[in-house]
C-alpha positions in Angstrom: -35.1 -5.7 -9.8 -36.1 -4.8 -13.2 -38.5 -2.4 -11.8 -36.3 -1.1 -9.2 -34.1 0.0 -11.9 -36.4 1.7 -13.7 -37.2 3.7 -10.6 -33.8 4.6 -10.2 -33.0 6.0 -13.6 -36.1 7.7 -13.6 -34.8 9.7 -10.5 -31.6 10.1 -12.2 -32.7 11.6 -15.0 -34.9 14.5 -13.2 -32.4 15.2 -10.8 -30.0 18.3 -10.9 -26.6 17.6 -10.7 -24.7 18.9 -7.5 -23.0 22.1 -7.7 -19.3 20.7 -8.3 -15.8 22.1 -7.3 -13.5 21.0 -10.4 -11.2 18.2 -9.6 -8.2 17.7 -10.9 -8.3 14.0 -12.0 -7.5 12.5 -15.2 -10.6 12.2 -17.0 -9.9 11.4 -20.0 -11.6 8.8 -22.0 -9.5 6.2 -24.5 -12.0 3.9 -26.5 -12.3 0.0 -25.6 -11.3 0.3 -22.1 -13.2 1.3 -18.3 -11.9 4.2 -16.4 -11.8 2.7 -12.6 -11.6 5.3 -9.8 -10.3 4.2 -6.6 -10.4 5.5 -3.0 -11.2 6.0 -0.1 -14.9 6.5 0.6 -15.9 10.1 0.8 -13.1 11.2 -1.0 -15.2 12.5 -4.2 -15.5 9.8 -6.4 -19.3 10.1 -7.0 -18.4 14.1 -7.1 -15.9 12.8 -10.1 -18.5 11.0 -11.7 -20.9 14.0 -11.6 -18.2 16.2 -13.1 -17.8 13.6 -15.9 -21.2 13.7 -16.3 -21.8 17.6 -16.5 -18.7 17.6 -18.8 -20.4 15.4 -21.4 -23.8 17.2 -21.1 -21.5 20.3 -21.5 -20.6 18.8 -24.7 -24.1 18.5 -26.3 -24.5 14.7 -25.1 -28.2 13.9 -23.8 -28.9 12.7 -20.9 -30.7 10.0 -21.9 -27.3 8.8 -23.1 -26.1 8.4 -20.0 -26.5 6.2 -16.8 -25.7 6.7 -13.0 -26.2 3.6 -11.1 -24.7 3.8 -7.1 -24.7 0.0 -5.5 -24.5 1.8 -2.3 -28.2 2.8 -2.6 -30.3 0.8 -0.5 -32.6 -0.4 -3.2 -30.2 -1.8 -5.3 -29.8 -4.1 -2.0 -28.8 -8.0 -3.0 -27.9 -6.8 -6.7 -26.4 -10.1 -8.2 -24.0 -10.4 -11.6 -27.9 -12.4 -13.1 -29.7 -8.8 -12.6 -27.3 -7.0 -14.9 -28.6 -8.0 -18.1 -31.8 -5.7 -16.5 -29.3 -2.8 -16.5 -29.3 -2.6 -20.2 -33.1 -3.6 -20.7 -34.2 -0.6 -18.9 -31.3 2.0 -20.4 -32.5 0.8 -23.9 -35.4 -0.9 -23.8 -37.6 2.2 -24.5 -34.9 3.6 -26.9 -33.5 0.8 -29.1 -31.8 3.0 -31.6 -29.5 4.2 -28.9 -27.7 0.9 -29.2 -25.8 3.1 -32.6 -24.9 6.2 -30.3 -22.5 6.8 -27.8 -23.6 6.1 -24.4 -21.4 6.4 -21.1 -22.3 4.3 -17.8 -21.5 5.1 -14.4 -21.3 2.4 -11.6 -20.3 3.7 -8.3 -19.2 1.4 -5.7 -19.3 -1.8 -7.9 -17.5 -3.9 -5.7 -20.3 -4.5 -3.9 -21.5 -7.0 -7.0 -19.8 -10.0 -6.9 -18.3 -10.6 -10.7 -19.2 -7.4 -11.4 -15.6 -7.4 -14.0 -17.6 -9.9 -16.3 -20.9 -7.7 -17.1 -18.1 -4.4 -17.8 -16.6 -6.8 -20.3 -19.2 -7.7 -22.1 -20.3 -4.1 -22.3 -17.0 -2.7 -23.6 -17.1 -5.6 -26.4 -20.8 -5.5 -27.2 -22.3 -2.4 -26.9 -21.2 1.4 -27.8 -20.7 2.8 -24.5 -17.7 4.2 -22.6 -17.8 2.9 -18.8 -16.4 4.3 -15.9 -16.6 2.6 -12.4 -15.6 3.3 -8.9 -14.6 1.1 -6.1 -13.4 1.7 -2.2 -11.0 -1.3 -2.1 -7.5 -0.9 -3.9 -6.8 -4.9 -3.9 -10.8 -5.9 -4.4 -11.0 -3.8 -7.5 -7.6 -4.1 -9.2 -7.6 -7.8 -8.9 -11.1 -8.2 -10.3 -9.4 -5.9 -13.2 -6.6 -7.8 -14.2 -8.5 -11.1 -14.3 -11.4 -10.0 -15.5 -11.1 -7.3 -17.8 -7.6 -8.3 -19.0 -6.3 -4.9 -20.3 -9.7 -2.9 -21.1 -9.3 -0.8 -17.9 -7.0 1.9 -16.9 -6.9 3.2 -13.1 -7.2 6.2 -11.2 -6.5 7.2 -7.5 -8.9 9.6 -5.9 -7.6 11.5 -2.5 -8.9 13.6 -0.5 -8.8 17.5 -1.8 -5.2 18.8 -3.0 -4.4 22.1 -2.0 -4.7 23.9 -5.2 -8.4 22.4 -5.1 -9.4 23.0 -0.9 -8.3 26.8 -2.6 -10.6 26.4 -5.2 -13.2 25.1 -2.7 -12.6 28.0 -0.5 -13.2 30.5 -3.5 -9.0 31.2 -2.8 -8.2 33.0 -6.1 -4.2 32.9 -7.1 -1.5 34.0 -9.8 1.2 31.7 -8.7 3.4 33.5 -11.2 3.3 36.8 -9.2 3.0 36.5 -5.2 3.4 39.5 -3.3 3.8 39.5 0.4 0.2 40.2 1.3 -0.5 36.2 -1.0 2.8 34.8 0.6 0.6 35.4 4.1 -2.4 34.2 2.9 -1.2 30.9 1.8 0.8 30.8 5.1 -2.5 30.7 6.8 -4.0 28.6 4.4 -1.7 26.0 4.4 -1.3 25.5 8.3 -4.9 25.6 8.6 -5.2 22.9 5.3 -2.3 20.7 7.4 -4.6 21.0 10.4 -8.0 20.2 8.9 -7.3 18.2 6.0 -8.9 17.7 2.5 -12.3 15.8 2.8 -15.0 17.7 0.4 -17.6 17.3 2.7 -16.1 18.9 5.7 -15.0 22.3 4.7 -17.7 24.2 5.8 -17.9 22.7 9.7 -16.5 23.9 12.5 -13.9 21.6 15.0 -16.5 19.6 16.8 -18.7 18.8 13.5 -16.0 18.2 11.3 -14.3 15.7 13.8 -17.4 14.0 14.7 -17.9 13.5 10.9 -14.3 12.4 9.8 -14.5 9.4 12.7 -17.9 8.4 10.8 -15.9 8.1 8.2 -13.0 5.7 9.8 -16.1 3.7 11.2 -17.1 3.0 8.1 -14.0 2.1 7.0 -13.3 -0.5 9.3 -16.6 -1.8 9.5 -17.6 -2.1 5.9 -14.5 -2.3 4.1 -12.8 -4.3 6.6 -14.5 -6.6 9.1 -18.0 -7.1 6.5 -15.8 -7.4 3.0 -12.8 -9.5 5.0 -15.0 -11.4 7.4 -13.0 -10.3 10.4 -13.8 -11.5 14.1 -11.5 -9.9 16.4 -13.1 -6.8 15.7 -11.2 -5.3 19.3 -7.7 -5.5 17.9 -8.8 -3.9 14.7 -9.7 -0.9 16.4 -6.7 -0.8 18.8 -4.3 -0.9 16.1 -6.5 1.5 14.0 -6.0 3.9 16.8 -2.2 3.2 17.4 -1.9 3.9 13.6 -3.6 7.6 13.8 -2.6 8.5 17.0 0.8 7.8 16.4 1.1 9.1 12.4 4.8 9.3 10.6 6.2 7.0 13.2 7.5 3.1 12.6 5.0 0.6 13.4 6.8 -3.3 14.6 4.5 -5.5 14.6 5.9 -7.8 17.1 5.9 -5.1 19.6 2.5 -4.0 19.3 1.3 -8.2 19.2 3.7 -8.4 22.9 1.7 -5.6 23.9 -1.6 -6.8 22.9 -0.6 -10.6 24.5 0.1 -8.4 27.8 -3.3 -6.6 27.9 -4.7 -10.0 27.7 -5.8 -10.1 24.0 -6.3 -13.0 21.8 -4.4 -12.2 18.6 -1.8 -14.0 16.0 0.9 -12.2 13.8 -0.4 -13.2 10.8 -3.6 -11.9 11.6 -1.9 -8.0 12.9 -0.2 -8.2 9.2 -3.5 -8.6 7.3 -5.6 -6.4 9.2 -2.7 -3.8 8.2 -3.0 -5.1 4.5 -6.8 -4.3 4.9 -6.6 -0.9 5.7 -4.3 -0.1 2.9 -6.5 -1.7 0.5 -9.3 0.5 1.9 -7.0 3.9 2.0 -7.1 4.4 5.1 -3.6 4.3 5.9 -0.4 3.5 3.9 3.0 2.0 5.3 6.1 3.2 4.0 9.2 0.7 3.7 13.1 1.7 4.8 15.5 2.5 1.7 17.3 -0.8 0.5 18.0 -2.9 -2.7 17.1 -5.9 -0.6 13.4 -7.3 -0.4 14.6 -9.1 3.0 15.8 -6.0 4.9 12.3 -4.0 3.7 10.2 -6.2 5.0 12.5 -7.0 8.4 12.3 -3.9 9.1 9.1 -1.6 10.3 7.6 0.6 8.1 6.6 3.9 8.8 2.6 4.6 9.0 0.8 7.4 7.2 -3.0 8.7 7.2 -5.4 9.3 4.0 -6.2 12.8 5.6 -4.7 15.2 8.0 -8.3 16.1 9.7 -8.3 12.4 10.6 -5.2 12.4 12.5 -7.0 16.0 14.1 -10.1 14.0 15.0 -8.2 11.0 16.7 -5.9 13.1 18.3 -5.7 12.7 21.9 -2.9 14.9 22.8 -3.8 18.5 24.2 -1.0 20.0 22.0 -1.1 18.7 18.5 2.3 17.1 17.2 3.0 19.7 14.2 6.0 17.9 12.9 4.0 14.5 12.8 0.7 16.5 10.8 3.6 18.2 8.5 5.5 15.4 7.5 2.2 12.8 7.1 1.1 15.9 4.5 4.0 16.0 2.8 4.1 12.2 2.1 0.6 12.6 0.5 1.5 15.0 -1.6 4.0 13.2 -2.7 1.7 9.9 -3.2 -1.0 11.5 -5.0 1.6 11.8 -7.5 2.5 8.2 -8.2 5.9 8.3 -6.0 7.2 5.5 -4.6 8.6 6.2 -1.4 10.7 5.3 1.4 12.7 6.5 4.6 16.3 6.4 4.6 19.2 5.4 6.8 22.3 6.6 6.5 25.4 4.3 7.4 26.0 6.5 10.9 22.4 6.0 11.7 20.9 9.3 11.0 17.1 9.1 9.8 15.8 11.1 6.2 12.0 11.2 5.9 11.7 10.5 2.1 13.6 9.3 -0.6 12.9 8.7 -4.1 13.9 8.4 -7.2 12.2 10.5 -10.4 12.8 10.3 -13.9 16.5 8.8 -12.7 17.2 11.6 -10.1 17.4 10.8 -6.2 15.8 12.7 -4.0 16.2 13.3 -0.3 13.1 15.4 1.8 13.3 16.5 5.4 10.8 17.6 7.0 10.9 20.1 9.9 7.6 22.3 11.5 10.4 25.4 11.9 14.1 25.7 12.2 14.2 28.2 14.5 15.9 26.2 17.8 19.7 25.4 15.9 19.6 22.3 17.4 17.0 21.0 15.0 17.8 23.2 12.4 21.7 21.2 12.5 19.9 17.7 13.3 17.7 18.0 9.9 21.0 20.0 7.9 22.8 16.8 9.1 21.4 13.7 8.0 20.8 15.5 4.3 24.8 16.0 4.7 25.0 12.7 4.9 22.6 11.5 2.9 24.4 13.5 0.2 28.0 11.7 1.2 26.4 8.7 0.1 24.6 9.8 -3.1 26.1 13.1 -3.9 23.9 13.6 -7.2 20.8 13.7 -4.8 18.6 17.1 -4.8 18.0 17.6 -1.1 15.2 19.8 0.6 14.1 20.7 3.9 9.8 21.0 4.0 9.0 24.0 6.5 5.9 25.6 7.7 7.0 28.9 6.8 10.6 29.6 6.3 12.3 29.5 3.3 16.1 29.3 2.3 19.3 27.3 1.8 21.8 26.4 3.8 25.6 27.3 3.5 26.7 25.6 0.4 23.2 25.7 -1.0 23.0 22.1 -1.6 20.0 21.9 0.5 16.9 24.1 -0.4 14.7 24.9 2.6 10.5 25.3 1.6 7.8 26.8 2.6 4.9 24.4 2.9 2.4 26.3 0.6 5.3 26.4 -2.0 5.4 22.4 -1.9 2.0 22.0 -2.0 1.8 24.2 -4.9 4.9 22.8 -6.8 6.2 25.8 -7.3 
């Protein structure tokens, strides 16, 4: 392995980086503790790592100071916790006195080493490096943390691309502080065409049929890596089917017990239990995230069904099955991950007469109540959506209410309730 190793940092070393589209992800580095970036695959975490990486070289470090070891490459195939100690023979091995400078590691995909928390500990306490590592598994990596590295590690969630950066990505130049009418179009378009295709790095520069084709590569890896290899799962046939009732049926309330009747009457062998951790898997893997109902009381969220989400938008385009795409559904599963790429915790509410709110949350002590809506044009919908924010405000009158919208922008009567323009959302401004 030794030699393997020396191969690979070799190639590292001679290799120019990627050209990079800035991310904007917490990179900062605090001494004594591992930066862990977690995700989904293909979200950019290896892109992240690069940035680091042509950040420090920015900064005068050499790049002999630095290592870039991915345990998705082939050759690093069967890498056990015993072959680590061959990690630092070959980084300082030729170079002894580098022991006394800074160095900075990079391990992508460590997961895939069993006890791979122990060797990052005894790095952080014995040696003068800062180490950042990535992982594809929320629960794999963040339990392996806590046990094993006991407070030396800090945590960072990596999505798919925000808006501000698919912009960036698409060389879309903006002064938010002065939008004309000619910009307020242009992030119309950009918006409803960034709620249609999504945020995946790679993909921007397909057309429909590539992108698609490429987005369900990444859900096949997802299931089958992350999920049936890591979790040793069997019934590999329900896993799929509920994988597919989950993005071709996004923002709506999955019960379990009604998808396992269904499954019993299409003559499939599953339990309960086993329905409830296959949905635990996919979360851990970021694939999709389940969204409780409003209450004070543990028993009522977990009686009742949570609503189900996506990790991208172009994934719910690629499973799609329906000639006309639901808008509302794409809107509102957009919306929630805007919200949960910045640390809310969320929930839909029910009001005491029964009417639905998509979000609610509390931040920094203030509720808030989101609707969200594709247009308001047909006053039927416009009134439903006014509605349940009226009563959502009868029972929390304090609450800041808002109505998410493709385009239109507004308040209603009393001007309690804000109506927004998607790319103004998106854009927080």
């Amino acid at each position: 392995m030794k030699q393997v190793l020396e191969y690979i940092y070799a190639d590292f070393l001679e290799r120019q980086l990627p050209v990079l589209v800035k991310r904007d992800v917490d990179m900062e580095r605090i001494p004594g503790k591992a930066l862990a970036l977690i995700g989904m695959r293909r979200t950019g975490k290896t892109f992240l790592c690069y940035q680091e990486i042509q950040t420090l070289l920015n900064d005068g470090v050499s790049k002999e100071n630095i290592l870039y070891l991915n345990f998705e490459d082939d050759r690093l195939f069967g890498f056990k916790l015993e072959d680590c100690q061959s990690i630092l023979d070959v980084f300082y091995g030729p170079n002894p006195g580098k022991k006394s400078e800074d160095c900075y590691f990079f391990f992508d995909e460590i997961q895939n080493v069993d006890h791979w928390e122990r060797f990052i500990r005894r790095l952080i306490d014995t040696e003068k490096v800062s180490v950042y590592v990535t992982g594809s598994s929320a629960r794999l990596l963040s339990a392996e943390i806590a046990t094993g590295l006991r407070g030396r590690s800090l945590s960072r969630e990596v999505f798919p691309y925000s808006f501000e950066e698919y912009l960036r990505a698409n060389s879309v130049k903006l002064n938010p502080t002065r939008i004309g009418s000619k910009t307020r179009l242009l992030l119309n378009q950009h918006a409803e065409k960034y709620c249609r295709t999504g945020g995946f790095p790679e993909i921007t520069q397909f057309d429909t049929n590539r992108r698609q084709e490429i987005l369900q590569s990444y859900v096949d890896a997802v299931v089958l890596r992350d999920v049936v290899e890591r979790h040793k799962v069997s019934n590999v046939e329900v896993l799929r089917s509920l994988v597919y009732q989950v993005l071709r049926n996004p923002a709506t309330k999955l019960s379990v017990n009604k998808f396992y009747l269904d499954l019993k009457s299409r003559g499939m062998r599953i339990s309960k239990d086993d329905l409830y951790n296959f949905l635990r898997h996919l979360t851990d893997a970021y694939l999709i995230f389940q969204v409780p109902i409003w209450s004070r009381s543990e028993k009522k969220k977990q009686v009742n069904p949570k609503k189900m989400y996506v990790i991208d938008n172009g994934i719910l385009d690629a499973y799609s099955t329906r000639q006309t795409k639901d808008h509302g559904a794409f809107l509102e599963n957009l919306v929630f991950l805007t919200l949960r790429c910045q640390q809310i915790e969320l929930a839909y509410y029910e009001t005491n007469t029964g009417h639905e709110i998509d979000f609610a949350y509390k931040r920094n002590g203030q509720f808030h109540f989101i609707q969200v809506a594709w247009n308001l044009e047909d006053a039927e919908t416009r009134e439903r959506e006014l509605r349940a924010l009226r009563e959502g405000l009868k029972e929390h009158p304090e609450a800041v209410c808002q109505i998410i919208t493709l385009s239109e922008e507004g308040s209603s009567d009393d001007d309690r309730i804000q109506i927004s323009p998607l790319w103004k959302f998106l854009l927080g401004v």
